[in-house]
N, C-alpha and C positions, 0 to 999 in steps of 0.2 A: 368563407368563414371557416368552414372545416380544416380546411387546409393549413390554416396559419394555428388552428388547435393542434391539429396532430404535427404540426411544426414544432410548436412549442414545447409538444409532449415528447417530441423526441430531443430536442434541446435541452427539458427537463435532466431526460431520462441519462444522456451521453454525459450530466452534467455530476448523478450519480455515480455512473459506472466509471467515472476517471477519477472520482474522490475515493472509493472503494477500492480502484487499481494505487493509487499511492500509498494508500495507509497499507494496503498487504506489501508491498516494496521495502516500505517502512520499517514493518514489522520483521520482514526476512533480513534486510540489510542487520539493522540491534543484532538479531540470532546470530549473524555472522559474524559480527564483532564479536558478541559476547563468544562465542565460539575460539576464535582466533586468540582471545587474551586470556584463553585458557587454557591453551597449549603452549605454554613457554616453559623456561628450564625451572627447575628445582619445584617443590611442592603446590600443589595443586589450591587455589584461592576461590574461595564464595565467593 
C-alpha cells in the first residue's frame, strides 16, 4: 500500500512539475515574440 502512495505522489508531483515547465516555455516564447516585433524598421510601437 505504501508503494502505490508514494507512486501516486510521485505521479502527482511529475504531473506539476510539467505544468509549471510549459507555462515558463510559455511565458518565454510571448517575451520572444513580443521582443522580435519590436525590432522592425521605422518607429518603435507599444
Amino acid at each position: 500500500m505504501l508503494i502505490y502512495m508514494l507512486a501516486a505522489a510521485m505521479t502527482i508531483a511529475m504531473l506539476i512539475a510539467t505544468a509549471f515547465g510549459l507555462h515558463q516555455e510559455a511565458a518565454r516564447v510571448r517575451l520572444d515574440e513580443r521582443n522580435d516585433r519590436s525590432r522592425g524598421f521605422g518607429p518603435r510601437q507599444r
